[in-house]
C-alpha atoms as an extended CHARMM CRD file, in Angstrom:
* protein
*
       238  EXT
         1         1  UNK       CA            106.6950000000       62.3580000000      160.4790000000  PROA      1               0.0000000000
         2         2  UNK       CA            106.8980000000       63.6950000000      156.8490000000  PROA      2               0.0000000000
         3         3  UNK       CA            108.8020000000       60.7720000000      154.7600000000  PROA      3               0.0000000000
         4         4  UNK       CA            111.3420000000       63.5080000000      153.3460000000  PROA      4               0.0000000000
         5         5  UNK       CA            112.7800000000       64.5390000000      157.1570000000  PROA      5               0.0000000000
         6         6  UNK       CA            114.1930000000       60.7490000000      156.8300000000  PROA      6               0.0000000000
         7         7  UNK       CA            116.2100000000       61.4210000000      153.1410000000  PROA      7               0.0000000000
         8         8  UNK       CA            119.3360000000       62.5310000000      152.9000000000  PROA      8               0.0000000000
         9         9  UNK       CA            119.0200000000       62.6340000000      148.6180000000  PROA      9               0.0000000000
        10        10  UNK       CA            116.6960000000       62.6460000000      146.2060000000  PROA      10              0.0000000000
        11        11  UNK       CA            117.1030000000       62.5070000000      142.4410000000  PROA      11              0.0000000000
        12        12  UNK       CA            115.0300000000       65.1460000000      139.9860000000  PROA      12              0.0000000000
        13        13  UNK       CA            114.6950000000       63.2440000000      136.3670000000  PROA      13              0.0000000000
        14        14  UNK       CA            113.7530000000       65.7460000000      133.6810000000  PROA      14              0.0000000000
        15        15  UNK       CA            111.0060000000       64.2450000000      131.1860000000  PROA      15              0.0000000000
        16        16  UNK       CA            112.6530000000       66.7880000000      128.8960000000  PROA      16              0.0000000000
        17        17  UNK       CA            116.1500000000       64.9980000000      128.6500000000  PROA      17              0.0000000000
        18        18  UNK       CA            116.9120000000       61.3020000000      127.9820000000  PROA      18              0.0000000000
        19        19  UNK       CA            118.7700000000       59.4040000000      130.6290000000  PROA      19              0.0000000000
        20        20  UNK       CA            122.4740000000       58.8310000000      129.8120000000  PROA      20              0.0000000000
        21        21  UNK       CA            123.0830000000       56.2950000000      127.2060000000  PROA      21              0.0000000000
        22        22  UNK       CA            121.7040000000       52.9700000000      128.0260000000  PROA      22              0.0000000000
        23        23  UNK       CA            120.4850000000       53.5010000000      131.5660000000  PROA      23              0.0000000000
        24        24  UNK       CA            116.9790000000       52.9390000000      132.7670000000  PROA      24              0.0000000000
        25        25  UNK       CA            114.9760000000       53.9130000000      135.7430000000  PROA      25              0.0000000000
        26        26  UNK       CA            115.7840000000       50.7760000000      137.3950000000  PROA      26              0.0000000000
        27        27  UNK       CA            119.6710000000       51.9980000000      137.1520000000  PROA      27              0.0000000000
        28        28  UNK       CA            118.0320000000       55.2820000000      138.9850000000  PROA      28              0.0000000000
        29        29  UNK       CA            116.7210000000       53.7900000000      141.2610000000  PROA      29              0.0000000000
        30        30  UNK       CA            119.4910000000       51.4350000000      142.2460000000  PROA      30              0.0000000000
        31        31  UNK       CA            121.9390000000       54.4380000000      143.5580000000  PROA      31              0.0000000000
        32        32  UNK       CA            121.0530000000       54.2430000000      146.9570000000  PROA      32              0.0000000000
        33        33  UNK       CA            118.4260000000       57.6460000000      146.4100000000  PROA      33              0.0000000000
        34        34  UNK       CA            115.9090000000       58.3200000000      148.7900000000  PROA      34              0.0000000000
        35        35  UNK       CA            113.2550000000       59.2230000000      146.5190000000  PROA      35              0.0000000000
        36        36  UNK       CA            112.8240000000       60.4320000000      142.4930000000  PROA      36              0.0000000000
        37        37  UNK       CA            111.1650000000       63.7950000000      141.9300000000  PROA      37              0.0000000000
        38        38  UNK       CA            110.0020000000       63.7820000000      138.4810000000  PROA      38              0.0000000000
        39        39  UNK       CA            109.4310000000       66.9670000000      136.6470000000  PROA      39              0.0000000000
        40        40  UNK       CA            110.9000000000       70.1120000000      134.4690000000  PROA      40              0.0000000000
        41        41  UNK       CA            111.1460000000       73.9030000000      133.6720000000  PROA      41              0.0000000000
        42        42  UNK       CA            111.0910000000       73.3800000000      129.6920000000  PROA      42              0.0000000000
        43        43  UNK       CA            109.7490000000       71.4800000000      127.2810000000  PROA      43              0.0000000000
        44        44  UNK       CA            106.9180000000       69.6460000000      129.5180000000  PROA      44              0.0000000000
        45        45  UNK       CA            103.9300000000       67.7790000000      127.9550000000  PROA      45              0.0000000000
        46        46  UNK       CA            101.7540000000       65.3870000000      129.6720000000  PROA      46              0.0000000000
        47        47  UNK       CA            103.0000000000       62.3760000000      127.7410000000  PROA      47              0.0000000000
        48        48  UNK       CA            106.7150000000       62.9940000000      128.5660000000  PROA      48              0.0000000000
        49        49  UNK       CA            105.2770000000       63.2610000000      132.1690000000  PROA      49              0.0000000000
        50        50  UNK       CA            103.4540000000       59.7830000000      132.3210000000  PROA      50              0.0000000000
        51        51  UNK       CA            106.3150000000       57.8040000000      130.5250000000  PROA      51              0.0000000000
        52        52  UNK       CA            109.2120000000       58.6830000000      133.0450000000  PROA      52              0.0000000000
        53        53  UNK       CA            106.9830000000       58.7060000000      136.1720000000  PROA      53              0.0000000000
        54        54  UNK       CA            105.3060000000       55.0980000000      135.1300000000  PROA      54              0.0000000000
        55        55  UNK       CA            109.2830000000       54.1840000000      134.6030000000  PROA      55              0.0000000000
        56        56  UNK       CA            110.1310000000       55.2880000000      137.4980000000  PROA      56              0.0000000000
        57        57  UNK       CA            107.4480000000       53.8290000000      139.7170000000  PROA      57              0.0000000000
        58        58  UNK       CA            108.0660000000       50.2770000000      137.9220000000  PROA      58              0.0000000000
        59        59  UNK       CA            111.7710000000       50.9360000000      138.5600000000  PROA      59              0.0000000000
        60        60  UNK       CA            111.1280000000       51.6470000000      142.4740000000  PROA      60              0.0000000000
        61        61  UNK       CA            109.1460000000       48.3820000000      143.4430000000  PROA      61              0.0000000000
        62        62  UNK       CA            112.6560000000       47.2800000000      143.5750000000  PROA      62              0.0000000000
        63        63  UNK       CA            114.9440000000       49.5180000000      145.5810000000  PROA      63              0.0000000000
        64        64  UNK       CA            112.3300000000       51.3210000000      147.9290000000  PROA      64              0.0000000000
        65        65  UNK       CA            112.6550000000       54.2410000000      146.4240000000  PROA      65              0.0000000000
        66        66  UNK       CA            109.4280000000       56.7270000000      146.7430000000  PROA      66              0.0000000000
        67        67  UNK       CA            108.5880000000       58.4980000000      143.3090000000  PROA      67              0.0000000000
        68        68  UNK       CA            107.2810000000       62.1200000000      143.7290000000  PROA      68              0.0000000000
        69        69  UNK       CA            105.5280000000       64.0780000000      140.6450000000  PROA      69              0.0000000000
        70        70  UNK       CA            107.2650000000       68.7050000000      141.2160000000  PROA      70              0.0000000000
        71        71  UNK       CA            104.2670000000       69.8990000000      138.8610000000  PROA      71              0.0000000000
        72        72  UNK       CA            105.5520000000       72.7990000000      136.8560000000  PROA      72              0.0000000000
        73        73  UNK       CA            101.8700000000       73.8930000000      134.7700000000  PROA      73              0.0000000000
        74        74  UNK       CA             99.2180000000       72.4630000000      135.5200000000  PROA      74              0.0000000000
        75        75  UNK       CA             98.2000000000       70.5380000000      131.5000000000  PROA      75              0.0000000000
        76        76  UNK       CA            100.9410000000       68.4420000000      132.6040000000  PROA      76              0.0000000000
        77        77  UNK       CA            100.4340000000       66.8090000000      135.7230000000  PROA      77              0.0000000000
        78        78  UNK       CA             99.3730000000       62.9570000000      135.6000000000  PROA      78              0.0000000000
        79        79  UNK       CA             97.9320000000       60.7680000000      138.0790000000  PROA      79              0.0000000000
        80        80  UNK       CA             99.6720000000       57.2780000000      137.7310000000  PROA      80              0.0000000000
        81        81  UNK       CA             98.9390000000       54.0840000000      140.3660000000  PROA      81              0.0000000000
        82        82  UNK       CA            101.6990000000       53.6580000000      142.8420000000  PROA      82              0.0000000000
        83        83  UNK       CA            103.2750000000       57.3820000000      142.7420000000  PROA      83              0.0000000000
        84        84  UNK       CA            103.4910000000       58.7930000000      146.1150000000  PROA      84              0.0000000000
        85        85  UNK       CA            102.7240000000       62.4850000000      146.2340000000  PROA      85              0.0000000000
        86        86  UNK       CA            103.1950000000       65.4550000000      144.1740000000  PROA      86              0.0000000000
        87        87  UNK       CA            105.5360000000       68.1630000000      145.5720000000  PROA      87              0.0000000000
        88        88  UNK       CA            104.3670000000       71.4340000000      144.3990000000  PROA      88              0.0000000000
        89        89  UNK       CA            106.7400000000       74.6170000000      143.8910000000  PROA      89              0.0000000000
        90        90  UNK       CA            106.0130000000       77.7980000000      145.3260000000  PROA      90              0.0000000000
        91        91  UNK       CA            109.0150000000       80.3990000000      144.3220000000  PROA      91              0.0000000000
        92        92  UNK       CA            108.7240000000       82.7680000000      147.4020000000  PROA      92              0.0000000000
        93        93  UNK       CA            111.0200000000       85.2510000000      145.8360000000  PROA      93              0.0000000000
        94        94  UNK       CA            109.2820000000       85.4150000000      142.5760000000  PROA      94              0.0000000000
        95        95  UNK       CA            108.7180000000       88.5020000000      141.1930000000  PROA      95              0.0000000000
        96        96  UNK       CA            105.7510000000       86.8060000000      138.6360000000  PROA      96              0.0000000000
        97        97  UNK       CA            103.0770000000       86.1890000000      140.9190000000  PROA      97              0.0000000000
        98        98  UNK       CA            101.8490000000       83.1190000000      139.0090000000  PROA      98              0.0000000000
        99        99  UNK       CA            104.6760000000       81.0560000000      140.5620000000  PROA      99              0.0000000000
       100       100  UNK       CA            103.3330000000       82.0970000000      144.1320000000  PROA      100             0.0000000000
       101       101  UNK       CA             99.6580000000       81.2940000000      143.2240000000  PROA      101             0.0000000000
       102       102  UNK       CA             98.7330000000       81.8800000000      139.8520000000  PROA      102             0.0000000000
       103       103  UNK       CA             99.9080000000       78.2360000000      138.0930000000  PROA      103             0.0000000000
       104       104  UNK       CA             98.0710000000       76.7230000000      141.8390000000  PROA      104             0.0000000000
       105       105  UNK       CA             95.1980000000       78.1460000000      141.2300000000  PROA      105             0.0000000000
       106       106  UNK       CA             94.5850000000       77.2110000000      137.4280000000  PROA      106             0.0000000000
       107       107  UNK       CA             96.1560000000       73.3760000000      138.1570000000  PROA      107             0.0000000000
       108       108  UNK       CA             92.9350000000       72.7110000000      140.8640000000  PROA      108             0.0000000000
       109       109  UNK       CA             90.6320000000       74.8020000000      138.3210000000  PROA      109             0.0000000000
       110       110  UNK       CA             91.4520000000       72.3170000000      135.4990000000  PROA      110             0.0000000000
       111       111  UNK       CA             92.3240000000       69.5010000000      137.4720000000  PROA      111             0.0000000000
       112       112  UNK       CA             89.7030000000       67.3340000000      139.6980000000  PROA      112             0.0000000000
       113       113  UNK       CA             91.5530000000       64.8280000000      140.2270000000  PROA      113             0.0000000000
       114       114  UNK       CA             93.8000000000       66.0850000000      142.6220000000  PROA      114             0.0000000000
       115       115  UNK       CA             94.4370000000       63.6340000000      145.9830000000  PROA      115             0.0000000000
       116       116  UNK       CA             95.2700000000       66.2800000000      148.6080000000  PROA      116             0.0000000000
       117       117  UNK       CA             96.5610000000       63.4660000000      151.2230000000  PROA      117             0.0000000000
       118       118  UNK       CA             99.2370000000       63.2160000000      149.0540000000  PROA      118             0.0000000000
       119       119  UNK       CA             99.5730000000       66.6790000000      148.1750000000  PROA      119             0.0000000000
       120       120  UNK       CA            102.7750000000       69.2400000000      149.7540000000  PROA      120             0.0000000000
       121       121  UNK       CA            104.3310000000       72.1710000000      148.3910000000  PROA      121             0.0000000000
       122       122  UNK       CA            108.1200000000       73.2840000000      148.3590000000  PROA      122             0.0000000000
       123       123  UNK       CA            109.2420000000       76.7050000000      149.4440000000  PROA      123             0.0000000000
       124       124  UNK       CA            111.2090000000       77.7600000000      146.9240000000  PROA      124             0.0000000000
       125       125  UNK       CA            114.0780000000       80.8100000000      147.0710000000  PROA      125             0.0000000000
       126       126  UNK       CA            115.6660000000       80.3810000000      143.1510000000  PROA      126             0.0000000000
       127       127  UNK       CA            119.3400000000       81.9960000000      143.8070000000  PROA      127             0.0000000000
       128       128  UNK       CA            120.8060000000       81.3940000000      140.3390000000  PROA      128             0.0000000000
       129       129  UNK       CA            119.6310000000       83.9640000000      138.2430000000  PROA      129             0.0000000000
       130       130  UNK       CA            120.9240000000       82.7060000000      134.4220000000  PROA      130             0.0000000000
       131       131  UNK       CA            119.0340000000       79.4490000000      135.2420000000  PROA      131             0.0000000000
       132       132  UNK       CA            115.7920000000       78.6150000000      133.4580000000  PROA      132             0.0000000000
       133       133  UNK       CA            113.4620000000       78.7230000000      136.6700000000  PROA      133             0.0000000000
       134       134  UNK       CA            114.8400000000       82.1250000000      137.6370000000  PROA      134             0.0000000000
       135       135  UNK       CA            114.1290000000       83.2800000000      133.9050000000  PROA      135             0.0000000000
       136       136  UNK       CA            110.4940000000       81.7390000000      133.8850000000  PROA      136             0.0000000000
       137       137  UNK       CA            109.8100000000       82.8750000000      137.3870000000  PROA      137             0.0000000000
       138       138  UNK       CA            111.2400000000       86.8700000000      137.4420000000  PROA      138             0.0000000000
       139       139  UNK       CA            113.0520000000       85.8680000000      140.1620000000  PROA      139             0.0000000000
       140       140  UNK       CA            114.4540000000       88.2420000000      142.3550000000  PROA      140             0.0000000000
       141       141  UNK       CA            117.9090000000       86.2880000000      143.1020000000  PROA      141             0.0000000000
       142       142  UNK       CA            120.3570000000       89.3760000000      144.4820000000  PROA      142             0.0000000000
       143       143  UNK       CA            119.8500000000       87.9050000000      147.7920000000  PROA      143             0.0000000000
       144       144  UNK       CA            122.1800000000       88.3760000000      150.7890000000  PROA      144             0.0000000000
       145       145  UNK       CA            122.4620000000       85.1640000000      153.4880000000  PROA      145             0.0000000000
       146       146  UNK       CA            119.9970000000       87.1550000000      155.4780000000  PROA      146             0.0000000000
       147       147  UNK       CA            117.6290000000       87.5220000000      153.0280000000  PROA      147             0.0000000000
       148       148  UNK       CA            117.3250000000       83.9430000000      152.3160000000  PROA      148             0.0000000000
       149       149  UNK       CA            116.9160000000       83.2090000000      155.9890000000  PROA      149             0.0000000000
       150       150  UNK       CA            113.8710000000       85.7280000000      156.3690000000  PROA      150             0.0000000000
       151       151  UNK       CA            112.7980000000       83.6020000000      153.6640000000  PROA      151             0.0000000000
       152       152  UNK       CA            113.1890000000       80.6020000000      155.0950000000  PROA      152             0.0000000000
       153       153  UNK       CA            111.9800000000       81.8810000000      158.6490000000  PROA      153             0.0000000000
       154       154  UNK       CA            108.6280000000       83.3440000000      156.8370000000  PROA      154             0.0000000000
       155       155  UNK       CA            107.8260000000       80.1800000000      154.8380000000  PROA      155             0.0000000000
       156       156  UNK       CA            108.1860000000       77.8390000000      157.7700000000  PROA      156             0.0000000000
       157       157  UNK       CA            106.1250000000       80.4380000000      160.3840000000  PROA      157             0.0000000000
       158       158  UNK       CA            103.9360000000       82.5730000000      158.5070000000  PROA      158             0.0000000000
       159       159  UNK       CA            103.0710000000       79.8550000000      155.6650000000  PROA      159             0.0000000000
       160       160  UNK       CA            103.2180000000       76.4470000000      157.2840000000  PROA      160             0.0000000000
       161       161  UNK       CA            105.5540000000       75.3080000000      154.9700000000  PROA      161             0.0000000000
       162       162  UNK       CA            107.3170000000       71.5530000000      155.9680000000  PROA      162             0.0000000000
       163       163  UNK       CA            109.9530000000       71.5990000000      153.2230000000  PROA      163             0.0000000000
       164       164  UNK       CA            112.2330000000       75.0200000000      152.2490000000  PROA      164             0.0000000000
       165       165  UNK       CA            114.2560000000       74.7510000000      148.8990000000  PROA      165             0.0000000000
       166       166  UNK       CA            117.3990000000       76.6630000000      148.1160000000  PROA      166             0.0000000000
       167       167  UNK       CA            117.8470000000       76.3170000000      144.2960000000  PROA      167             0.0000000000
       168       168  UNK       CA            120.9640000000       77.1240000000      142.6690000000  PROA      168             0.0000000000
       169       169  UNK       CA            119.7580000000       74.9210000000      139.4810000000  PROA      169             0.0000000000
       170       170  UNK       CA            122.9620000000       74.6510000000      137.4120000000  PROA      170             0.0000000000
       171       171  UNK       CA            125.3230000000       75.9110000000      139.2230000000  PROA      171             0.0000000000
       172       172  UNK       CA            126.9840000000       75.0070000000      143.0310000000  PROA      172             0.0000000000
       173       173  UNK       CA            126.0340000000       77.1580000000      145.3950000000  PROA      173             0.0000000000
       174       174  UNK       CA            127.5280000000       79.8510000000      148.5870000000  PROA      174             0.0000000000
       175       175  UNK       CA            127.6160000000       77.7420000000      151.6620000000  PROA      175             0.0000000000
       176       176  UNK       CA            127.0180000000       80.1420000000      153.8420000000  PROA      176             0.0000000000
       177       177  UNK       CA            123.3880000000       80.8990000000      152.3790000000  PROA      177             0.0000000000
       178       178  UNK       CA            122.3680000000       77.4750000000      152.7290000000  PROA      178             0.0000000000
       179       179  UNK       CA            124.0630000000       77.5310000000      156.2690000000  PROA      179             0.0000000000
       180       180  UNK       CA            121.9180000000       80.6160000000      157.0170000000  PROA      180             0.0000000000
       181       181  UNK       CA            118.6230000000       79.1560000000      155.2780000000  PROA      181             0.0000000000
       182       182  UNK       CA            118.8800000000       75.8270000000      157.8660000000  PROA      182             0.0000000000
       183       183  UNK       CA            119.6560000000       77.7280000000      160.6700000000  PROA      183             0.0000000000
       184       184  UNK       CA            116.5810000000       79.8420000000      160.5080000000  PROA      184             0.0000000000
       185       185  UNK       CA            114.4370000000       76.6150000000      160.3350000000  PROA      185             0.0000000000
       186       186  UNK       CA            113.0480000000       75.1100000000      163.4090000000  PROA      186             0.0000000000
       187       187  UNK       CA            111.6400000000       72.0500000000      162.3910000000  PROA      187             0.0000000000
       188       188  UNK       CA            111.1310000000       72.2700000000      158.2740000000  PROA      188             0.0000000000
       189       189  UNK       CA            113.4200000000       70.1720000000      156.0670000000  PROA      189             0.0000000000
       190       190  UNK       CA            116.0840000000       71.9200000000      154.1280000000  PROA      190             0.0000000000
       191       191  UNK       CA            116.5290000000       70.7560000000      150.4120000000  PROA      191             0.0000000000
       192       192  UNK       CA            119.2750000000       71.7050000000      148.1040000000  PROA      192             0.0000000000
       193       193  UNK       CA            119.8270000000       71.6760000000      144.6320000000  PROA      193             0.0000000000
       194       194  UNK       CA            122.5310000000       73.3950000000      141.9490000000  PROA      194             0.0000000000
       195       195  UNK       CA            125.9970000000       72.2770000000      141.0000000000  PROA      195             0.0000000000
       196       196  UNK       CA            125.8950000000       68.6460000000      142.9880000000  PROA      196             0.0000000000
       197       197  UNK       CA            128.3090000000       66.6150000000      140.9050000000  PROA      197             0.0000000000
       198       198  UNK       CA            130.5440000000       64.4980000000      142.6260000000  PROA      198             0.0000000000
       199       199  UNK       CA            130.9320000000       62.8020000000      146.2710000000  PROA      199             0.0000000000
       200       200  UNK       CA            132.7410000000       66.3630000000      147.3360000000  PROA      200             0.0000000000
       201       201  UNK       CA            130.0440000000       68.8110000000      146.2220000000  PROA      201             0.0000000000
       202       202  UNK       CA            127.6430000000       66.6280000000      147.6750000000  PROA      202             0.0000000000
       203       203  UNK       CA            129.1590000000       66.1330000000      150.6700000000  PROA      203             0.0000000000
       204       204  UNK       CA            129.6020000000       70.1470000000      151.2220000000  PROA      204             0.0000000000
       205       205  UNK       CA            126.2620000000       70.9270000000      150.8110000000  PROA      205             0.0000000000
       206       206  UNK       CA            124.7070000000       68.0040000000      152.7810000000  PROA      206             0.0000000000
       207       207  UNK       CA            126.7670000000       69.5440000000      155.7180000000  PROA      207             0.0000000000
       208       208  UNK       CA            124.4720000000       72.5720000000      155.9330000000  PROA      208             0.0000000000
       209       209  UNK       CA            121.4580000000       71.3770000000      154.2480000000  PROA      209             0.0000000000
       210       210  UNK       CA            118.7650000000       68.2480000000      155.4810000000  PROA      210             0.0000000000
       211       211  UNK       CA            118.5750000000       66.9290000000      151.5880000000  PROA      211             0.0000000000
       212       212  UNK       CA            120.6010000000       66.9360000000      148.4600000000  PROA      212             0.0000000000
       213       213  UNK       CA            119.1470000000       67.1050000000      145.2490000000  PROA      213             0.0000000000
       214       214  UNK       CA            120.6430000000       65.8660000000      142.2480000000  PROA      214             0.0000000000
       215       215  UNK       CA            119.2530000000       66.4450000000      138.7630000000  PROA      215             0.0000000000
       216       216  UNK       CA            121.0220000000       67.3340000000      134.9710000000  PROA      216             0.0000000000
       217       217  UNK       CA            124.0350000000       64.9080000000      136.3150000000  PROA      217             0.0000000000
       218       218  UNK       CA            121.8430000000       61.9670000000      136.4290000000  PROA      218             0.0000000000
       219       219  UNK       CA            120.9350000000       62.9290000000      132.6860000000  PROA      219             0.0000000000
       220       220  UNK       CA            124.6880000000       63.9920000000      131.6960000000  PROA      220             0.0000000000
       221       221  UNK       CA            127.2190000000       61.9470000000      133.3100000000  PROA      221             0.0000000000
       222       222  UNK       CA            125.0110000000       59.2390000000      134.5600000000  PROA      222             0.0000000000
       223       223  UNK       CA            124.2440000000       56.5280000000      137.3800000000  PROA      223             0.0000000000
       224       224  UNK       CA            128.0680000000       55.8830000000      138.2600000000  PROA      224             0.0000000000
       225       225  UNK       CA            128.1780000000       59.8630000000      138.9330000000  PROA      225             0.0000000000
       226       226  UNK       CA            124.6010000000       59.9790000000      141.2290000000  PROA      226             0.0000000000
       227       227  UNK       CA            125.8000000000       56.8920000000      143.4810000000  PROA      227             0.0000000000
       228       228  UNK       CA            129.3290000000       59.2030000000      144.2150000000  PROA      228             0.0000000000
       229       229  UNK       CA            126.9980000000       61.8940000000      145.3910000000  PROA      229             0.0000000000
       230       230  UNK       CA            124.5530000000       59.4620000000      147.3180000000  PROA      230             0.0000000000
       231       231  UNK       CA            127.8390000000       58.3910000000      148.9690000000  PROA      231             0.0000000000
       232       232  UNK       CA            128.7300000000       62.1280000000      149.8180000000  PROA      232             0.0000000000
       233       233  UNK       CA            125.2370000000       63.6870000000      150.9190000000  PROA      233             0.0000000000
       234       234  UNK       CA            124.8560000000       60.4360000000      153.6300000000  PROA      234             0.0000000000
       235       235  UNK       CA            128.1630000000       60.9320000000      154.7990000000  PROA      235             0.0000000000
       236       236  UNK       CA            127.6260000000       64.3590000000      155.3490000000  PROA      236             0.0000000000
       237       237  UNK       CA            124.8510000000       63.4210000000      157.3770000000  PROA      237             0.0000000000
       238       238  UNK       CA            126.1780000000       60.2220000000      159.5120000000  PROA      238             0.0000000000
């Protein structure tokens, strides 16, 4: 079994953005998260990368907390002792075709280090589209409930693919598209993200989705405000 059909939450720390005032990774890590998924649209440089995800691992020994790298170019990605896999976005309803393959392709070219065992990619379907990652991806986000659950249905049976992402990024997003992505799955994990900001939001969402992601509240309004939406996303799943 894939470690992610057993998490109800996961928190997405930006390299790009400090954590909120005197907070550390430990204080991350102690909100009752499943796992940290470190990584970024803007702003990304392989040094930002290697401080937050060595902080993070050193701040996971402690809580049991698995630490995941979401690569988002490929100078960037870092290879650090004690992370435990790399989760690697593929927008499926991009309309630049580097986010399907393209930024794959030239992350292996320059990158031999890569440990494949530990290795998995996220089907992405971006629905926001004033966020950041539907700007630097052309993606097509004028999709009906339908739409997103061909998506879903094609990345799980055509593709393979063990985890589907609905991304709102920024913003909280229609229920019944997130209902209609996890019903179309058979066995692939559902993760959302956009808009989770209290125990309420979280606990809406984690009613029709597997996993609740978390991410610029973490960096805004802090640990107090994560642990509220651990809370929810559990509940929702109890």
């Amino acid at each position: 079994m894939n470690a992610w059909a057993e998490w109800d939450h996961i928190v997405k720390v930006d390299p790009d953005k400090t954590l909120f005032e005197d907070e550390t990774f430990a204080d991350v890590c102690a909100t009752g998260t499943d796992a940290i998924e470190v990584g970024g649209t803007l702003g990304m440089t392989e040094e930002k990368m290697a401080e937050y995800v060595e902080g993070c691992i050193e701040g996971a020994r402690e809580h049991d907390v698995a630490v995941y790298i979401e690569p988002s170019s490929a100078g960037v990605v870092v290879h650090p002792d004690g992370l435990d896999g790399y989760l690697v976005p593929i927008v499926f309803n991009a309309g630049d075709i580097a986010w399907v393959t393209g930024a794959h392709k030239e992350w292996v070219r320059i990158d031999r280090n890569i440990d494949w065992d530990i290795t998995h990619t996220e089907a992405y379907i971006v629905m926001n589209d004033e966020a950041s990652v539907a700007s630097y991806t052309d993606a097509d986000c004028d999709l009906s409930p339908e739409d997103v659950a061909a998506y879903a249905e094609v990345a799980e049976q055509m593709f393979g693919q063990d985890i589907v992402y609905v991304e709102y990024s920024g913003t909280l997003g229609d229920p019944d598209v997130v209902r209609a992505a996890h019903d179309a799955l058979d066995d692939a994990t559902l993760f959302y993200g956009g808009g989770v900001h209290d125990y309420d939001s979280a606990y809406q969402m984690g009613q029709h989705s597997d996993v609740v992601v978390v991410g610029d509240l973490v960096h805004d309004e802090g640990c107090e405000a994560v642990r509220a939406t651990v809370e929810g996303a559990k509940d929702a799943r109890s």
